[in-house]
N, C-alpha and C positions, 0 to 999 in steps of 0.2 A: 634350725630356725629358732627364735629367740622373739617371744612378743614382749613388748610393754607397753605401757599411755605414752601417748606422746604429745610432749609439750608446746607443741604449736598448734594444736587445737583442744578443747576441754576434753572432747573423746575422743579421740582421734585412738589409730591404732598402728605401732612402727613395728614392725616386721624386720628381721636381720637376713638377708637370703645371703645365698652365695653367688661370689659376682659374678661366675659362669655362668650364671642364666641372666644375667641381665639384659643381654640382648635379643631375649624371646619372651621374660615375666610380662612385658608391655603391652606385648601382641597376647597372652593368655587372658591378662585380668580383661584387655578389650573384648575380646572373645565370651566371656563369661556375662560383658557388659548386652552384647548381644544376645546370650541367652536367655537374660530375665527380657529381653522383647519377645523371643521368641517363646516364654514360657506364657509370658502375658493373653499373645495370641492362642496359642495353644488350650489355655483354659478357656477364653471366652467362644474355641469351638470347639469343644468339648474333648479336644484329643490328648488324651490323658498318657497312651502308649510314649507319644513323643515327648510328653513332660519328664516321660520313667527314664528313658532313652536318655534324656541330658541329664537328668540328675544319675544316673550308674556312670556316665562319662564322668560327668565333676565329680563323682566318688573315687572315681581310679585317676584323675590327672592331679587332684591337689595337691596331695601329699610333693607328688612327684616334682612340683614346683615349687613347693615351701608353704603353699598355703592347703597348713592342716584343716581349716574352718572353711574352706571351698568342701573340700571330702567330704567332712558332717553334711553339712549343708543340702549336699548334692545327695546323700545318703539320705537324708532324711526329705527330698523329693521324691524319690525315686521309690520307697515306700508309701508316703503319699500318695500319688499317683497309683502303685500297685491297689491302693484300698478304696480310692475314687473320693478321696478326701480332700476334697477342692478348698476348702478354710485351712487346713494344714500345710498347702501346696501355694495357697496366697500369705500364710505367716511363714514359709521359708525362703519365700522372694521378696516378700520383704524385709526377709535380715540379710540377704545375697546384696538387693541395693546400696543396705545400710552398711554392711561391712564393705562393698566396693567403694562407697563414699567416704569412707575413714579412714581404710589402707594407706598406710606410706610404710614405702618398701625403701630400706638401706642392706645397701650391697654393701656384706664385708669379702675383706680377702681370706 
């Protein structure tokens, strides 16, 4: 994987994967889109296990898709969560939104 800025939007962010996963990257980054609702709920009922839960999942699938900043991401939930760090666990969903909003992913061969 291969990031740069990309120039169709000021921040935008292009991502290089390989086109073999092209036909499942779509269903992950959705999946991931569901997680920050599910993370959302999860904090406002205090279930902090289930926040640690998806962020050790996003720590072990990102890579494995191409997105290394899913991993951190999810790493740095999932620590959160273990410390009951509810402000750390709302600034890591909020850079999960911001980087699923800026993502553009090109498939090389």
């Amino acid at each position: 994987m291969t990031t740069r800025s990309n120039g169709n939007t000021e921040n935008g962010i292009t991502l290089y994967i390989d086109q073999g996963l092209e036909e499942i990257v779509p269903g992950f980054l959705e999946n991931r889109r569901r997680d920050v609702q599910t993370i959302e709920t999860a904090l406002l009922e205090r279930n902090l296990s289930q926040i640690q839960v998806i962020g050790h999942r996003m720590k072990g699938d990102g890579g494995g898709y191409g997105f290394e900043a899913i991993s951190e991401l999810g790493a740095g939930l999932e620590q959160a969560a273990a410390r009951e760090d509810r402000d750390a666990i709302r600034r890591h969903t909020e850079k999960l939104i911001d980087f699923l909003a800026r993502v553009n992913v090109v498939y090389r061969k």
